[in-house]
C-alpha positions in Angstrom: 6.2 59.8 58.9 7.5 56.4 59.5 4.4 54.7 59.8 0.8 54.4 58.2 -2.5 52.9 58.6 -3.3 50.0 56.2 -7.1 48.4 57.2 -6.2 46.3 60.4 -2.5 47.3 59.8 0.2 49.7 60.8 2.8 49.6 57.7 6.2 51.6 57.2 4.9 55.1 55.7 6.9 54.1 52.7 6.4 50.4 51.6 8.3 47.5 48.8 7.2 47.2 45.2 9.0 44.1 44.3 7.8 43.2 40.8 11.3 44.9 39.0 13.1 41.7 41.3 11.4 39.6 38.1 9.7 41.6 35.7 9.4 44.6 33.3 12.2 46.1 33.8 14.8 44.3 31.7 16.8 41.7 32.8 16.1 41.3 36.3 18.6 40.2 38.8 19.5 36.7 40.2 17.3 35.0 42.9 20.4 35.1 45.3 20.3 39.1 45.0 17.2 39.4 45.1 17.0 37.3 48.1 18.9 39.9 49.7 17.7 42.6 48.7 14.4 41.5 50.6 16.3 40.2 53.7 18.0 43.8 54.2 14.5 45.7 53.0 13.0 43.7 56.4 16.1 44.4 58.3 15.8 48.2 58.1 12.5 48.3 58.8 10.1 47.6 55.9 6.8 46.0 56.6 4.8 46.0 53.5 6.1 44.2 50.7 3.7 44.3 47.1 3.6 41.3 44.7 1.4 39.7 42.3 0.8 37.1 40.4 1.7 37.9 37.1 5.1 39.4 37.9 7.5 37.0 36.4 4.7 35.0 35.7 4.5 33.7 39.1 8.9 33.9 39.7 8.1 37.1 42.1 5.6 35.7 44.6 8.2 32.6 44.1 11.2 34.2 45.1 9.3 36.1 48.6 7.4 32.8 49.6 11.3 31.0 49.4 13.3 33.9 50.7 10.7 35.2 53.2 8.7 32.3 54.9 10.8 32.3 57.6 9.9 35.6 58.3 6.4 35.6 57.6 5.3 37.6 60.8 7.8 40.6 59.9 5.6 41.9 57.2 2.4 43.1 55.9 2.1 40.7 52.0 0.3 42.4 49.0 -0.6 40.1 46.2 -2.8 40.3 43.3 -4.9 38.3 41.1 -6.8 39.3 38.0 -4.2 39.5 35.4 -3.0 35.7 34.4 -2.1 33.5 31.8 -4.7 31.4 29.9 -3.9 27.8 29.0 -2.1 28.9 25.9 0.0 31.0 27.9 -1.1 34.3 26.7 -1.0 37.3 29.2 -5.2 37.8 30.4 -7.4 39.7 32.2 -9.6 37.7 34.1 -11.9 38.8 36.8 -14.0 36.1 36.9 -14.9 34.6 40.2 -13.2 31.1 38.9 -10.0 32.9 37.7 -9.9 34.9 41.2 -10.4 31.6 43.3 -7.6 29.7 40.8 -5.3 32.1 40.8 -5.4 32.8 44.8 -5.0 29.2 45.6 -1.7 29.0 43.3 -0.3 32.1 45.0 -0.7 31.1 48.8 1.5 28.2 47.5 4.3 30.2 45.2 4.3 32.6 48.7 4.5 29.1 51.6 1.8 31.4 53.9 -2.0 30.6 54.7 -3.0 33.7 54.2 -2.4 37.0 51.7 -3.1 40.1 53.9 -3.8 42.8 51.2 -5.4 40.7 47.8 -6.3 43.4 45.3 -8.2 42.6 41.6 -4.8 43.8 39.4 -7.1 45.1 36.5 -10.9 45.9 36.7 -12.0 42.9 33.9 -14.9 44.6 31.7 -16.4 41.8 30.7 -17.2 41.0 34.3 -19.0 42.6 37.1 -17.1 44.5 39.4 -19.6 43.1 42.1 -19.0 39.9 41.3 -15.1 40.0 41.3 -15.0 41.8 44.3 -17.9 39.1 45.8 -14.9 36.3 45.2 -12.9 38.2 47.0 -15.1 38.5 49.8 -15.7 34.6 49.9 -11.6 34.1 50.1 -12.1 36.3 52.7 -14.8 34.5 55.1 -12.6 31.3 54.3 -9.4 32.9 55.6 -7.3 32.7 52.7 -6.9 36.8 52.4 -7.3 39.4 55.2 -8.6 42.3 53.3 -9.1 43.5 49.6 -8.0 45.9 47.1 -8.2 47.4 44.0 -5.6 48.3 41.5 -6.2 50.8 38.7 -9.2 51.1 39.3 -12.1 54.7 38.7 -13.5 56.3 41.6 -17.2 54.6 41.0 -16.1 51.5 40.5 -14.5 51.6 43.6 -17.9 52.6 45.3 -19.3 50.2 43.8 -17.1 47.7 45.1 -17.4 49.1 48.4 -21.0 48.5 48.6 -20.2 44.4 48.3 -17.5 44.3 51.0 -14.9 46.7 52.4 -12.1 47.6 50.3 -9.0 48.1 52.1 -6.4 49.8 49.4 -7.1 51.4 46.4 -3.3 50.6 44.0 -2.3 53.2 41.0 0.1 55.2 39.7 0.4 57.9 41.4 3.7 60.6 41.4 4.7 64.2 40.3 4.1 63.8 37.0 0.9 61.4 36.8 -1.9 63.2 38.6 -4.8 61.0 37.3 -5.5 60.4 41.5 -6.5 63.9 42.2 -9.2 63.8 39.7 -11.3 61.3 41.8 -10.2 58.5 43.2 -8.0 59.8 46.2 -11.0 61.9 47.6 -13.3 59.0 47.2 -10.9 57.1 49.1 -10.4 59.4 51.8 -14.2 59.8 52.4 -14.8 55.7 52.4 -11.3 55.7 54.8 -9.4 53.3 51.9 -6.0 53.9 52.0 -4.4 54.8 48.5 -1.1 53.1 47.3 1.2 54.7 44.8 3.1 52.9 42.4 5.4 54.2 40.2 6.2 56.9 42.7 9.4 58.0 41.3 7.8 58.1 37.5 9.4 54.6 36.9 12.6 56.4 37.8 12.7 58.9 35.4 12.4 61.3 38.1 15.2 59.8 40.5 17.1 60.6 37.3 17.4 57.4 36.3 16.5 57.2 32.6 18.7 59.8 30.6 19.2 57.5 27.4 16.3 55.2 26.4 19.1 53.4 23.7 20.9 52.2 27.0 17.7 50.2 28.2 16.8 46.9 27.0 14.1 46.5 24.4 12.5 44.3 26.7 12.0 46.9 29.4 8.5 47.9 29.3 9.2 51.6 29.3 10.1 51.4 25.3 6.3 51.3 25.1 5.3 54.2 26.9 4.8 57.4 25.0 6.4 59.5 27.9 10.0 58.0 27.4 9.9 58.1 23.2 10.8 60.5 20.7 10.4 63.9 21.1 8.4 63.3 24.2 11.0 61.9 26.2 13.8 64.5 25.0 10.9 67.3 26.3 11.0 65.7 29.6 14.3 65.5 29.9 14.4 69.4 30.2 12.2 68.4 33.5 15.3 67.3 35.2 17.9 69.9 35.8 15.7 72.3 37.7 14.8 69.1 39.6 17.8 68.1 40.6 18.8 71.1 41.8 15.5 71.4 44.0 16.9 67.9 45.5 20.5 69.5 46.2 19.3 72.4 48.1 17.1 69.6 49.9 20.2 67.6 50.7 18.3 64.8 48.9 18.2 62.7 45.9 15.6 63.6 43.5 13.6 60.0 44.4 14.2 61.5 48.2 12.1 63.7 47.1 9.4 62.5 45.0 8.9 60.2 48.0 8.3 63.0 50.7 6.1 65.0 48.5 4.2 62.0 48.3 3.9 61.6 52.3 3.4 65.0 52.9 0.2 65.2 50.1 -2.3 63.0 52.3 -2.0 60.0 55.9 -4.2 57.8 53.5 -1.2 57.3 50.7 1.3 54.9 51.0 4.5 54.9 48.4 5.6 51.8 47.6 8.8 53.0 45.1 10.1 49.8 43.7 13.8 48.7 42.6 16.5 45.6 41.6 19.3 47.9 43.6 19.7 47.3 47.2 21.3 50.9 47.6 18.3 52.5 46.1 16.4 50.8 48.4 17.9 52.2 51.4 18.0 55.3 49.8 13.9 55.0 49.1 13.4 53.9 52.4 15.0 56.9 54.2 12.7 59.2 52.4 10.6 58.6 55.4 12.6 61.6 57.8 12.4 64.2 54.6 10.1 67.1 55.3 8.8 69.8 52.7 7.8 73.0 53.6 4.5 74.2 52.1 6.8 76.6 49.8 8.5 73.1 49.1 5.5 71.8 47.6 4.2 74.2 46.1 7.4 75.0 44.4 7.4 71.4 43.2 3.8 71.4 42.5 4.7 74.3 39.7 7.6 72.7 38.3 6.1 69.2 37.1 2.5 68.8 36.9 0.4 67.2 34.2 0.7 70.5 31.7 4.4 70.5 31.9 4.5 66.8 31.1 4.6 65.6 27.9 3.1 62.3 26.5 0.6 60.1 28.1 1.5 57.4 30.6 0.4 54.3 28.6 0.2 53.6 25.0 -3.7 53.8 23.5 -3.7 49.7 23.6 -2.3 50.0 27.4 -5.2 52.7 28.4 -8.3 49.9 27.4 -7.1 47.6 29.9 -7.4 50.1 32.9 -10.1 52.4 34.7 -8.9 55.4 35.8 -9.8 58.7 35.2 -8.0 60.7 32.7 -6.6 64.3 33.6 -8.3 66.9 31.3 -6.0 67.5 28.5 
C-alpha cells in the first residue's frame, strides 16, 4: 500500500496536509520548523503535499514555495483556489472565473513553480455555476498553469456536473471513522468516473489519534472550539469512543492514527489520506501507516465500534454546513 494513482500521477498511498504548518489549529509553529518538517516528510518518502490558498492567508503556499523550490521535481503540489479574501480582507467564497484566474496567478508565485499539478475549487460557490468555475479551471489548464483539477467538498452531482466540462482528477473531503458523509454518494460516483477521492481530516482532526482529551487545553483560536463534535456534552460522549479504541490499536501494535490511517487504505485504491500535523514525530508516525494491514474482522470490528450512530454531534456548526455540498448522513 505504498503507493496510489493520482490522474497522471503515482503518489505515496498516504499523502501531506500541510495547512496546521499556518492555520486553524492554534498557534502554528515557526517557519524554521516547519521548514523541516517538510524537508524530512520528502526525505522519507512523501510525494503529495496539499496546500491552499487561504491557509494562513497565503503564509502556507509561502512557506512550501520557499522551503521546497529546490525540490520541486520530488513531489506531486495540491493547491486550492475558491476561498479568498475580498479587498476588505474578509474571508470569501469566490468561484468566479476572475477570482479563480486571480487567485491562481498569486499562488504560482507564493509556491516559485510554473505550474500547480492538482488545483481543486476549495468550496463549490452558489452564487456561481459549477460549470463555469470548473471552465476557468479548464482554461488554466490549456495554458499550462495547472495539470489537472479538483474538487473539494463537493456533492456527488455536482461533481458530475463538473465532469461533463473537463476531467476532474480528485474529489477532497472529510472523510474518516467517524464522518461517513463519503459513502452516501460521492465515493461511488468517483469510483465509476475513475476520480480518485482525498480524505482530509483522516484522523477526526486528531481526536481519534487521541489527541484532544481536554478542549480547555486548546487555544480559543483553534477552530475545533467551533465544531459541535468537540463541545459540551457532545464531546464528553465521544470521549467514551476512545478507550475501546485504543485498545483495538494496542492489540494492533499501532497507534490509534496507525490505525485510522490503514482502515482508510484498506476501504478503497481510489482514496488517498492525507492526515495532516505541526509534529514532525506524528508525521513519521502517519506516514508509516502505509505497512498496517487489517483483517476483514479488523474492519468490521472497527466499522461497529465508531460509525455515524455512535457519534455524537455534527461535524460543522449550522453556519459552517451553508458554505459546503456534501451530502448529509441520514440522521
Amino acid at each position: 500500500m505504498t503507493t496510489r494513482v493520482l490522474g497522471p500521477f503515482t503518489v505515496s498511498s498516504i499523502g501531506l496536509g500541510c495547512m496546521s504548518l499556518s492555520h486553524a489549529y492554534g498557534t502554528p509553529p515557526d517557519a524554521a520548523y516547519g521548514a523541516r518538517l517538510l524537508n524530512r516528510a520528502l526525505d522519507i518518502g512523501h510525494t503529495f503535499l496539499d496546500t491552499a490558498a487561504v491557509y494562513g492567508l497565503g503564509a502556507n503556499e509561502t512557506l512550501i514555495g520557499e522551503t521546497l523550490k529546490g525540490r520541486r521535481n520530488e513531489f506531486t503540489l495540491a493547491s486550492k483556489c475558491g476561498i479568498w479574501r475580498t479587498p476588505e480582507g474578509k474571508r470569501e467564497i469566490n468561484g468566479s472565473p476572475k477570482a479563480v484566474r486571480a487567485v491562481c496567478e498569486e499562488s504560482l508565485k507564493r509556491l516559485q513553480t510554473d505550474v500547480i499539478d492538482l488545483y481543486y475549487l476549495h468550496r463549490v460557490d452558489k452564487k456561481t455555476p459549477i460549470e463555469d468555475s470548473v471552465g476557468a479551471l479548464a482554461d488554466l489548464v490549456r495554458e499550462g498553469k495547472i495539470r489537472t483539477i479538483g474538487l473539494s467538498e463537493c456533492s456527488a452531482a455536482t461533481l458530475r456536473r463538473a465532469h461533463k466540462v473537463h476531467p476532474v482528477t480528485a474529489v477532497q473531503s472529510e472523510y474518516s471513522l467517524w464522518t461517513r458523509n463519503p459513502e452516501v454518494a460521492v465515493l461511488d460516483a468517483c469510483r465509476e468516473l475513475g476520480v480518485t477521492f482525498v480524505a482530509f481530516s483522516p484522523v477526526a482532526r486528531g481526536f481519534l489519534a487521541d489527541g484532544v482529551r481536554d478542549m480547555s487545553e486548546l487555544p480559543q483560536s483553534d477552530l475545533r472550539h467551533q465544531m459541535p463534535r468537540f463541545m459540551g456534552e457532545a464531546f464528553a460522549a465521544n470521549l467514551a469512543l476512545l478507550d475501546r479504541f485504543r485498545a483495538f490499536a494496542r492489540e494492533k501494535g499501532a497507534t490509534p492514527a496507525q490505525v485510522c490511517l490503514a482502515w482508510l487504505l484498506q476501504k478503497a485504491p481510489h482514496i488517498v489520506p492525507i492526515p495532516g500535523t505541526a509534529n514532525i514525530a506524528h508525521m513519521e508516525e502517519n506516514f508509516a501507516a502505509r505497512e498496517l494491514l487489517l483483517s476483514e474482522g479488523d474492519i468490521a470490528a472497527l466499522n461497529g465500534m465508531i460509525n455515524t450512530r455512535t457519534v455524537t454531534g455534527h461535524r460543522y456548526s449550522a453556519a459552517q454546513q451553508a458554505d459546503i455540498d456534501t451530502e448529509e448522513v441520514a440522521a
